[in-house]
C-alpha positions as CSV (number, residue, x, y, z in Angstrom):
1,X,122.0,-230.0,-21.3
2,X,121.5,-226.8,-19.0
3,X,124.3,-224.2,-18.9
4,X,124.1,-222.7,-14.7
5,X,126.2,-219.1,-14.3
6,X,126.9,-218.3,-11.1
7,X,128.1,-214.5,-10.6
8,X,130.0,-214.2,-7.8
9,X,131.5,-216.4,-5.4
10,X,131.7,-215.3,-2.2
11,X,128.9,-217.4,0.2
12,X,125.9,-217.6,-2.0
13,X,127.3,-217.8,-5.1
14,X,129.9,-220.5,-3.8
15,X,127.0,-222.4,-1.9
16,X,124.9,-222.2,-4.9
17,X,127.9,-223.8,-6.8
18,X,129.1,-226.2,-4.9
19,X,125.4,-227.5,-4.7
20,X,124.3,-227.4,-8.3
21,X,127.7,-229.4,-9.0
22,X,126.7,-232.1,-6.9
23,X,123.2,-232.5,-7.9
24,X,123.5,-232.2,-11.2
25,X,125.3,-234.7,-14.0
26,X,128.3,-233.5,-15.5
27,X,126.5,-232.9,-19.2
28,X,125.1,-229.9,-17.5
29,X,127.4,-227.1,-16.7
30,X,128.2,-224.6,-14.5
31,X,129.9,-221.7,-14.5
32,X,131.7,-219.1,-11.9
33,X,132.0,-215.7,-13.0
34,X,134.0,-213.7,-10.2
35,X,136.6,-211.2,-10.0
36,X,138.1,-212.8,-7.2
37,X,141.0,-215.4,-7.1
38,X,140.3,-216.5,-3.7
39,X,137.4,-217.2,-1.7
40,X,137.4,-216.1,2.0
41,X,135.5,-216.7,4.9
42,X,134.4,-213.0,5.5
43,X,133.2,-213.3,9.3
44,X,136.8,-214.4,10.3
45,X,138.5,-210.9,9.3
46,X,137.4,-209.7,12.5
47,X,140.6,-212.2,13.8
48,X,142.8,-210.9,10.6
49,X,142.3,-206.9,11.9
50,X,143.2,-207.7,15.4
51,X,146.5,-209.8,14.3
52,X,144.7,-212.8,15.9
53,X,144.9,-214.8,12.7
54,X,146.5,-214.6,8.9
55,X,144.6,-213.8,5.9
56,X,146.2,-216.8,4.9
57,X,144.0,-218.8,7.5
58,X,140.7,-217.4,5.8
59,X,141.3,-218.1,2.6
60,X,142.1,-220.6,-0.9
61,X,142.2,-219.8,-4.3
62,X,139.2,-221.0,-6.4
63,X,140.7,-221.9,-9.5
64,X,142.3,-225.4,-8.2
65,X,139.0,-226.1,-6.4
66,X,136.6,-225.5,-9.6
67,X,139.0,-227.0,-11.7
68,X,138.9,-229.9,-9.4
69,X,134.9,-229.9,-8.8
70,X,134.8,-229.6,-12.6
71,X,132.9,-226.2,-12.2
72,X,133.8,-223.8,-14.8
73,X,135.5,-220.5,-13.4
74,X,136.0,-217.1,-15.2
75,X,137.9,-214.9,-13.5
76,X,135.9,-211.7,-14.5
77,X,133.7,-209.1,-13.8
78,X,130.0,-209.1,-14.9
79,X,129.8,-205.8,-17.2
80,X,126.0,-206.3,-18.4
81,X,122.8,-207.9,-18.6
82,X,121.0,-209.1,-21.9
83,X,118.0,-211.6,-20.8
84,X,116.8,-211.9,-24.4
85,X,120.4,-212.4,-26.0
86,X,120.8,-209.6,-28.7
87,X,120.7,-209.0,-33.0
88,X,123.6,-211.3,-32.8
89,X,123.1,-214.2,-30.2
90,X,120.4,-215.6,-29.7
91,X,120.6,-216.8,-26.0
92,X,120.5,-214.5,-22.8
93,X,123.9,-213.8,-21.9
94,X,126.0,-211.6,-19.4
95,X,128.7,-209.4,-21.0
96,X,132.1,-210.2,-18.7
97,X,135.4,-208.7,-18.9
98,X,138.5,-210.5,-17.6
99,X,140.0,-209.3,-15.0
100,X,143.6,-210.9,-14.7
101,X,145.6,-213.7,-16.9
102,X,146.5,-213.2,-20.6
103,X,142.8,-212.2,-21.5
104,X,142.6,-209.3,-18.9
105,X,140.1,-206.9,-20.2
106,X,138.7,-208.8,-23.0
107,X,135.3,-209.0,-23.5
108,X,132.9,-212.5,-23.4
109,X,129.3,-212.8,-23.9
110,X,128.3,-215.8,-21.2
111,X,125.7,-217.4,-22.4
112,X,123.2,-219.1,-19.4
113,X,119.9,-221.1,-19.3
114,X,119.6,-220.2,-16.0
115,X,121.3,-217.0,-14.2
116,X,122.3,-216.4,-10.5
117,X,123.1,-212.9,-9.4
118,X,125.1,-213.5,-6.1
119,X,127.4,-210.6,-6.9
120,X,126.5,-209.6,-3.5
121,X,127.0,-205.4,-2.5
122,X,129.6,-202.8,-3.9
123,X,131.2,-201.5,-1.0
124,X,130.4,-198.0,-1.4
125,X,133.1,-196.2,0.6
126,X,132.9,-193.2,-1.9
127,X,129.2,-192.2,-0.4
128,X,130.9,-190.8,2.4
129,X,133.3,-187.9,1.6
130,X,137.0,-188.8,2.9
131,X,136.4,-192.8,3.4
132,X,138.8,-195.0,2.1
133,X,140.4,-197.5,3.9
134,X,143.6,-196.9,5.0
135,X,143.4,-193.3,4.3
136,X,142.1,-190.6,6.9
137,X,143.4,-192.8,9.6
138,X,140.3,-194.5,8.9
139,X,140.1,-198.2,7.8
140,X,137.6,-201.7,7.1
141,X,137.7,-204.9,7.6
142,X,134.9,-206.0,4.7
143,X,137.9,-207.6,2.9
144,X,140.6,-210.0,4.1
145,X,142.9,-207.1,2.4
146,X,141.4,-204.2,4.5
147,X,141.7,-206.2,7.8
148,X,145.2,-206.9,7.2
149,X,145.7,-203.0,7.2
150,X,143.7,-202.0,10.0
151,X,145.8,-205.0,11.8
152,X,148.7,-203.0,10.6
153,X,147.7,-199.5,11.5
154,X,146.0,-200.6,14.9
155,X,149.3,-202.3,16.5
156,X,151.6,-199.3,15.3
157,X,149.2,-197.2,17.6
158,X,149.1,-200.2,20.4
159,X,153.5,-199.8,20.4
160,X,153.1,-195.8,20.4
161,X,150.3,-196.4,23.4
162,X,153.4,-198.3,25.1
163,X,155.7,-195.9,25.0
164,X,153.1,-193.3,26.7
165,X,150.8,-192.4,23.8
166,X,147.0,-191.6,25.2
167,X,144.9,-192.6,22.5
168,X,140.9,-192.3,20.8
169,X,139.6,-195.0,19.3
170,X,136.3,-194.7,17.2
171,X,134.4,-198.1,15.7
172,X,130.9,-197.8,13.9
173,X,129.1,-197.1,11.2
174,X,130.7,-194.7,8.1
175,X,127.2,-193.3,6.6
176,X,123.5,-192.6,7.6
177,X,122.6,-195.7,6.2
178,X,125.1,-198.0,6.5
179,X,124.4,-201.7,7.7
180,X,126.9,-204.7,8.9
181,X,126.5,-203.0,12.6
182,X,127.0,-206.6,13.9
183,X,130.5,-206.8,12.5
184,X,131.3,-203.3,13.5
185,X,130.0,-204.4,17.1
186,X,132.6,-207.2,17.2
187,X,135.6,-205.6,15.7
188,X,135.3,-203.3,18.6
189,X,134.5,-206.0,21.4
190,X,137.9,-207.6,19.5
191,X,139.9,-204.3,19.9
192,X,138.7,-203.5,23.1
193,X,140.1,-206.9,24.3
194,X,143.8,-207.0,22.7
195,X,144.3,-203.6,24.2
196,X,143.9,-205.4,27.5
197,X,145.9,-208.1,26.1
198,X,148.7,-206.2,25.6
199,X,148.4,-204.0,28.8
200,X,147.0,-200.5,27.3
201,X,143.4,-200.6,27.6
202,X,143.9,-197.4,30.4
203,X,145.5,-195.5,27.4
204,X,142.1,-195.7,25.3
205,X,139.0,-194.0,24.9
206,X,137.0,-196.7,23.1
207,X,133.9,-195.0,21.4
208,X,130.9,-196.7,19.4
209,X,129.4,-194.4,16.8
210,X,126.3,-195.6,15.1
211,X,123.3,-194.3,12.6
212,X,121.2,-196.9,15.2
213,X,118.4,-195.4,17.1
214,X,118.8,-197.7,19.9
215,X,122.0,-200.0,20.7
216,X,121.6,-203.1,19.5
217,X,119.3,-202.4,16.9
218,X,121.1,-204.2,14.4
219,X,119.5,-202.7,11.6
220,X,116.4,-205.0,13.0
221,X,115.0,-203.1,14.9
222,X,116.0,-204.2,17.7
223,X,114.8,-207.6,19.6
224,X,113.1,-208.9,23.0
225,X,115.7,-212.0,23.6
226,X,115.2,-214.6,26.3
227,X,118.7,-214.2,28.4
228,X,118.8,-217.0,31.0
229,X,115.4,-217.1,32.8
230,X,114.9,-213.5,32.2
231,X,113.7,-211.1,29.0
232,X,116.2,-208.6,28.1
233,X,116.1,-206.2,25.6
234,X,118.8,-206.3,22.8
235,X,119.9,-202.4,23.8
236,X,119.5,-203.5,27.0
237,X,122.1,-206.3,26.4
238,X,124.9,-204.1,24.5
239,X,124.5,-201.6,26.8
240,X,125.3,-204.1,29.6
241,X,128.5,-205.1,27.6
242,X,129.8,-201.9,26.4
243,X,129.2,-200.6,30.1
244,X,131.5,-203.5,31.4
245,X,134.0,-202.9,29.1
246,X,134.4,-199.0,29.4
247,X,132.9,-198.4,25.6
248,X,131.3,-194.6,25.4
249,X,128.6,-194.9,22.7
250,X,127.4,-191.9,20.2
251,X,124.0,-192.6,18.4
252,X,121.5,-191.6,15.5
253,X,125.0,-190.7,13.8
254,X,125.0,-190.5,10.2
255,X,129.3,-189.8,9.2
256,X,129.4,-187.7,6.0
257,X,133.1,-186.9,6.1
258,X,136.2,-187.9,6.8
259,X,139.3,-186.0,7.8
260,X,142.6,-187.0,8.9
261,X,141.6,-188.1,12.8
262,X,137.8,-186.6,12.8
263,X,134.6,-188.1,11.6
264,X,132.0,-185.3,11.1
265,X,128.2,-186.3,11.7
266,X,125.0,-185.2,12.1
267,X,122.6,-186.8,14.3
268,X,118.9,-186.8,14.6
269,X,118.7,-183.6,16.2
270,X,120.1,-182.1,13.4
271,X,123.2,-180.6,14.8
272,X,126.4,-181.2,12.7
273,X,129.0,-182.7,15.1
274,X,132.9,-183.6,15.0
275,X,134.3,-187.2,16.6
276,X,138.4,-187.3,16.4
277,X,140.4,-190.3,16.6
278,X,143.7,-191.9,16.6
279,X,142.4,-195.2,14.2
280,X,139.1,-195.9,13.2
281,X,137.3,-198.7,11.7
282,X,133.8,-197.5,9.7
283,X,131.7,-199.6,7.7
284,X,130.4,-198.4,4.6
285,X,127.5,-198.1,2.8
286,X,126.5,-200.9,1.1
287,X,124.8,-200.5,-2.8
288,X,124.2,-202.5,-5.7
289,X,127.5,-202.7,-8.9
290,X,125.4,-200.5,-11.2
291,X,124.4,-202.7,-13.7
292,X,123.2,-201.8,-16.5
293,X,120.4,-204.6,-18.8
294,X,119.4,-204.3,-22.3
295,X,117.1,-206.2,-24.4
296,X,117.1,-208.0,-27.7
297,X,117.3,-204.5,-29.8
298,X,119.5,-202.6,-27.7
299,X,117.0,-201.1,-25.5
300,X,117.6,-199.9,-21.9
301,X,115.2,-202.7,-19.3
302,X,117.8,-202.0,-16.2
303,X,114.6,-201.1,-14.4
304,X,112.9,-204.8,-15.2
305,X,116.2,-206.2,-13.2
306,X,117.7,-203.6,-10.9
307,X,116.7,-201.3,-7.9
308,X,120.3,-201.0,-7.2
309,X,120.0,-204.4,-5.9
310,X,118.2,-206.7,-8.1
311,X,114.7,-207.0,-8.4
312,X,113.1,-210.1,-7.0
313,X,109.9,-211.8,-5.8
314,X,109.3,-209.1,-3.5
315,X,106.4,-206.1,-2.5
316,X,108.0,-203.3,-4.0
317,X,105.3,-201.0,-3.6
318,X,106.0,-198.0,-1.1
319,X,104.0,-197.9,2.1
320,X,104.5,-196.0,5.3
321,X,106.2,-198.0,8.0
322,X,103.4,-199.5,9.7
323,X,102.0,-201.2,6.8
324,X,105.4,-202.6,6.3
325,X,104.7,-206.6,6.7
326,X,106.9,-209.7,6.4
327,X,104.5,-210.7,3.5
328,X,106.6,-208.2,1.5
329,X,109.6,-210.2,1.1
330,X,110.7,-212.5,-1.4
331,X,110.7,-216.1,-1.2
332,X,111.9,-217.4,-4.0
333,X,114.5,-214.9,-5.3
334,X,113.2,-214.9,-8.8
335,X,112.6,-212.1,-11.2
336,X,109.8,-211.3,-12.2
337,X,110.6,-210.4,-15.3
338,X,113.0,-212.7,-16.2
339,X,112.2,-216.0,-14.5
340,X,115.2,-217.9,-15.3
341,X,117.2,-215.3,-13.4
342,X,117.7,-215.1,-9.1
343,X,119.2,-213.4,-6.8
344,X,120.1,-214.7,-3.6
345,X,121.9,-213.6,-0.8
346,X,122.8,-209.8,-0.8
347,X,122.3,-209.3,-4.5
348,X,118.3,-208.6,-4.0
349,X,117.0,-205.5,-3.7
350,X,115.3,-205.7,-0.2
351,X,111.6,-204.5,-0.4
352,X,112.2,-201.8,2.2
353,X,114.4,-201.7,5.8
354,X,113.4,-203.1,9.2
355,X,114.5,-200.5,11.6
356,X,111.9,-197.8,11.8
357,X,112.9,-195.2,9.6
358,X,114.2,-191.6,10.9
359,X,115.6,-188.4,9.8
360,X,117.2,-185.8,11.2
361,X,115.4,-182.4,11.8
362,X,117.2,-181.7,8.3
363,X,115.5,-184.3,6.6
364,X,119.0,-186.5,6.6
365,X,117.7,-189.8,6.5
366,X,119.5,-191.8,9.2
367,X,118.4,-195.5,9.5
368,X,120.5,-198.7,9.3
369,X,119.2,-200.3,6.3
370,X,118.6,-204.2,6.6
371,X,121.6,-206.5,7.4
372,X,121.7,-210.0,5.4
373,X,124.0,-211.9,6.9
374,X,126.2,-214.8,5.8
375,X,123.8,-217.5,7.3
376,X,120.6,-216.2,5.0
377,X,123.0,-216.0,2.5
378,X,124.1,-219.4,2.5
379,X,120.2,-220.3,3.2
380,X,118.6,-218.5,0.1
381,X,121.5,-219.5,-2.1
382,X,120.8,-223.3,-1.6
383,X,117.3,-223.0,-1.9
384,X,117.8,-221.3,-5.3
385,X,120.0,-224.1,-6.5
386,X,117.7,-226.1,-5.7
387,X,114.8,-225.3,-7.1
388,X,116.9,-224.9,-10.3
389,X,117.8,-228.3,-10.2
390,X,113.9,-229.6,-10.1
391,X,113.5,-226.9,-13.0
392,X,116.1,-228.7,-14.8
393,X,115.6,-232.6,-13.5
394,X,111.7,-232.2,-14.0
395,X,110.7,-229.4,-16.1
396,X,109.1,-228.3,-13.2
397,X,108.9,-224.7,-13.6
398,X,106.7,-224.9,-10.2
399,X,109.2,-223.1,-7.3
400,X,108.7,-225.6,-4.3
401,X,111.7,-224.7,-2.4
402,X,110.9,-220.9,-0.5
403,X,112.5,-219.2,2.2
404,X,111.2,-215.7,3.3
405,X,113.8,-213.3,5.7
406,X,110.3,-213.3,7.5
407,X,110.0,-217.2,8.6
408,X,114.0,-217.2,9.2
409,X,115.8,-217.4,11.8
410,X,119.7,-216.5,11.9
411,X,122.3,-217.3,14.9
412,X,125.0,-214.1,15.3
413,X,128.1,-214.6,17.1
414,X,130.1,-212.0,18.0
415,X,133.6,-212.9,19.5
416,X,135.7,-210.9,22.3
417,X,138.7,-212.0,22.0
418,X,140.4,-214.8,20.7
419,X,142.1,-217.8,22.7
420,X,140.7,-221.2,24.0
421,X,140.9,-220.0,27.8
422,X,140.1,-216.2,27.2
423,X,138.0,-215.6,24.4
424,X,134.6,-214.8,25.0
425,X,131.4,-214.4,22.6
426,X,128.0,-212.7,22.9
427,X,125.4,-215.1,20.9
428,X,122.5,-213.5,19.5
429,X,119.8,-216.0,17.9
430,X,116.7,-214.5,16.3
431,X,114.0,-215.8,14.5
432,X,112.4,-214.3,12.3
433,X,115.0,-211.8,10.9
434,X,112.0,-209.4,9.5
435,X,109.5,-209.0,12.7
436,X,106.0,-210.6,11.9
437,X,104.2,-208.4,14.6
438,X,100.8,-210.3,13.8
439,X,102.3,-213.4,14.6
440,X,104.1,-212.5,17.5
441,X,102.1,-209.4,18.9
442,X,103.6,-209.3,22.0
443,X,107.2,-210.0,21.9
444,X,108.2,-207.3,19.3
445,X,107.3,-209.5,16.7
446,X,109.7,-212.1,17.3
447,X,109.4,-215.9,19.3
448,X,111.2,-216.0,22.6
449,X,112.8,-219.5,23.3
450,X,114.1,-219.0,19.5
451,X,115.4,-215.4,19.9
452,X,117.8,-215.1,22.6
453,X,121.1,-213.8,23.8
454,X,124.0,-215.6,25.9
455,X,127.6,-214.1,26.9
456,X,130.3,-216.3,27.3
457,X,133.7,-218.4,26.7
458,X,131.5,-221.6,24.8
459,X,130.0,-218.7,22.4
460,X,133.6,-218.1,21.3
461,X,134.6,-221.9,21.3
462,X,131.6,-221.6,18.9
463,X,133.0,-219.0,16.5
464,X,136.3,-220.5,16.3
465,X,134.2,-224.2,15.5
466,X,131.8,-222.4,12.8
467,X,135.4,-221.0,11.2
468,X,136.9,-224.3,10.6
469,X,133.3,-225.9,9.8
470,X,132.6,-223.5,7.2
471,X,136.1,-223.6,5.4
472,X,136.2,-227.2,5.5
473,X,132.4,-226.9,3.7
474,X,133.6,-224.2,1.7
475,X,136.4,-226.5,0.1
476,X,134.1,-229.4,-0.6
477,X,136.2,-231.8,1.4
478,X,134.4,-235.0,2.0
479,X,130.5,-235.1,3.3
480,X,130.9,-231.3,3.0
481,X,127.2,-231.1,2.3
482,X,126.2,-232.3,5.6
483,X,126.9,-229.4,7.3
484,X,124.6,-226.9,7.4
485,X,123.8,-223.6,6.2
């Protein structure tokens, strides 16, 4: 009998999961560990902080499911790491602490066979000086919580633009080195279109601030995209759409405070610079929980597991920018170290960024670092339950099932609006996420045909399909596995 833990279980440690449950017999267990009651569809809180939709419609509470799905669930927070066990126990374990019910911070050594780390990013809102959602006149929508409050704060100042109020609206990046500048990108497409809806759009300035080099960089470094019959550049594509849509744009930002209504910045010029506002929605920087790893005796090994992120079946080994290659990245999510421990999704510590790095004439570094979306999330995470299960089924230590960010393609869709008759979407494919400039030389080291943009009404119809598909996936309702990643 092999004991799975799963930390986390937001979409790759859910999809890991709900996969491992299926494929494996019941005398084999496995185990949530999560601080979170709930699971939520995260790319539908875009619709929760434009009022468009409920956090209720984005969530369900995981305890029922598990219990259901006979998957073990622990609602606590991983504390820990001991991959050789300790004086005391003899098995590799995770030290968790409870987080809510009668046990609430008590203390439990998990005991595993085989570990995944999907604990995903710590939202690190404290990186930049003054950010806090909610506070500052500054908010988020990472969680379904933070949406509901930008939702909150956004339509007091859409009633005071009714009654005459000229407003400044600022949507971006929070820090030099944030990523997630896809979501940011739609929240403000989704803003910029309920003001219309309800009649005030003239009473906004609607400003983009980014630590992006280019628009539509992504933290990609940009793409060549087919559009129609034509090639288009991705900055050539969001500048098309923020130009139709009135959206000033302010670039090579990197936000390092935040005061009531102003975001101060320097950009890559080095001048220090001021940006005020009446609401504002910043992303964060994104880092690892801070986890700490000991071995059998008691000694500190957080280096074997951790680079903030966790360490992985990746090139580690610095090298200037143009020796950067997709070969670099991991395929298998394994540690090195440790091989009965992965990490997929956003728990791995990426081997370096895509976007060319910059810095300011200070020496401010100010460079997206790389996005991983929900779609390579979902994608690594099965492939990690998977090869699991052959380790399990067949004693197959062999890894058979690989996946590289370098031969992977991901399909972003970024909604305008929300309706069945107005909505709208931009639709960004790309393949591969990580460029592989020796394989495709001559279109910025991506394929055309399977990197490509579209703008319009049946890319929303699209969205709003993907957020019903996914939930009804996420709750393991019938055939749920056959839809895909």
């Amino acid at each position: 009998m092999a004991k799975i833990v799963v930390l986390g279980a937001g979409i790759a440690g859910h999809v890991a999961a709900s996969h491992l449950r299926r494929k494996l017999s019941k005398e084999h267990e496995v185990v949530v560990v999560s601080p979170n009651s709930n699971y939520q569809w995260i790319p539908s809180n875009i619709w929760v902080g434009i009022g468009r939709m409920k956090s209720k419609d984005i969530l369900f509470p995981l305890a029922p499911l598990y219990a259901k799905k006979h998957i073990d669930y622990k609602q606590a927070k991983a504390v820990s790491f001991h991959p050789e066990g300790d004086t005391e126990e003899s098995k590799p374990y995770v030290l968790a602490e409870y987080v809510a019910g009668d046990e609430k911070e008590t203390q439990e050594k998990v005991t595993y066979d085989y570990l995944i780390n999907a604990t995903g990013p710590k939202l690190n809102f404290e990186a930049t000086e003054g950010l806090s959602p909610g506070k500052n006149k500054a908010h988020s929508v990472c969680t379904y919580t933070h949406a509901d409050e930008a939702w909150t704060a956004l339509n007091d100042l859409i009633q005071q633009m009714k009654q005459g109020k000229k407003a400044k609206i600022l949507i971006g990046t929070g820090h030099a080195k944030s990523t997630c500048q896809g979501a940011a990108f739609e929240y403000i497409l989704n803003v910029e279109q309920e003001l219309r809806r309800h009649k005030v759009r003239d009473m906004a300035e609607i400003t983009w601030v980014s630590n992006e080099y280019h628009l539509g960089d992504f933290g990609m470094d940009g793409m060549l995209l087919s559009y129609g019959s034509n090639i288009m550049k991705s900055s050539e594509m969001v500048e098309m759409v923020f130009e139709d849509r009135g959206i000033s744009w302010i670039l090579g930002a990197g936000v390092h405070k935040v005061e009531d209504g102003v975001a101060h910045y320097e950009n890559l010029e080095g001048e220090q610079k001021q940006a005020s506002f009446d609401f504002a929605m910043l992303i964060p920087s994104f880092s690892g929980h801070g986890f700490k790893a000991y071995n059998k005796t008691g000694d500190d090994i957080t280096d074997k597991l951790f680079r903030g992120f966790m360490v992985v079946d990746a090139d580690y080994t610095p090298k200037p920018y143009e020796e950067w290659s997709v070969q670099d990245w991991p395929e298998t999510y394994q540690n090195p170290s440790y091989p009965n421990i992965f990490a997929p999704g956003i728990a791995f510590a990426p081997p370096h960024g895509i976007s060319k790095p910059r810095k300011s004439k200070n020496g401010t570094d100010i460079t997206p670092a790389p996005p991983r979306t929900g779609m390579p999330s979902g994608i690594t995470a099965k492939l990690v339950a998977d090869n699991i299960i052959e380790m399990i089924k067949h004693s197959d230590k062999g890894l058979h099932h690989k996946g590289s960010m370098g031969n992977m393609g991901a399909a972003c869709i970024a909604s305008a609006g929300f309706g069945m008759t107005k909505g709208s979407g931009i639709s960004i494919t790309t393949y591969p996420i990580v460029p592989d400039f020796k394989k495709y030389p001559d279109t910025h080291g991506r394929k055309l045909g399977k990197t490509f943009g579209t703008i319009g009404l049946a890319g929303h119809w699209l969205k709003l399909a993907l957020h019903h598909a996914f939930l009804y996936k996420a709750k393991m309702k019938p055939f749920w596995w056959l839809i895909p990643e």
